[in-house]
Every structure is written in structure tokens, then in C-alpha cells.
C-alpha positions in Angstrom: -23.9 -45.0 -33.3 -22.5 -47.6 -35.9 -19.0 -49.0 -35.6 -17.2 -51.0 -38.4 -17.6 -54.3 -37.8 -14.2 -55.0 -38.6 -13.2 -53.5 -35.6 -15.5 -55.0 -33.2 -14.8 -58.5 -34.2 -11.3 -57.7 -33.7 -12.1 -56.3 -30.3 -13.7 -59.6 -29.5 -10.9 -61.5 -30.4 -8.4 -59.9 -29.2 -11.0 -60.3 -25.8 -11.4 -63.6 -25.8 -7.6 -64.4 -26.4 -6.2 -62.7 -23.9 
């Protein structure tokens, strides 16, 4: 399974901000 990568950065982000 591929996932944009887009998205995932985003995720990670999002995870390391909060």
C-alpha cells in the first residue's frame, strides 16, 4: 500500500507539533 506523500509529511508535522 502507497500513500501520498503529501499526506504523510503532513501527518508528521502535524505529530510532531502537537
Amino acid at each position: 500500500m502507497i500513500l501520498p506523500p503529501k499526506y504523510y509529511i503532513m501527518r508528521h508535522i502535524i505529530n510532531l507539533n502537537y
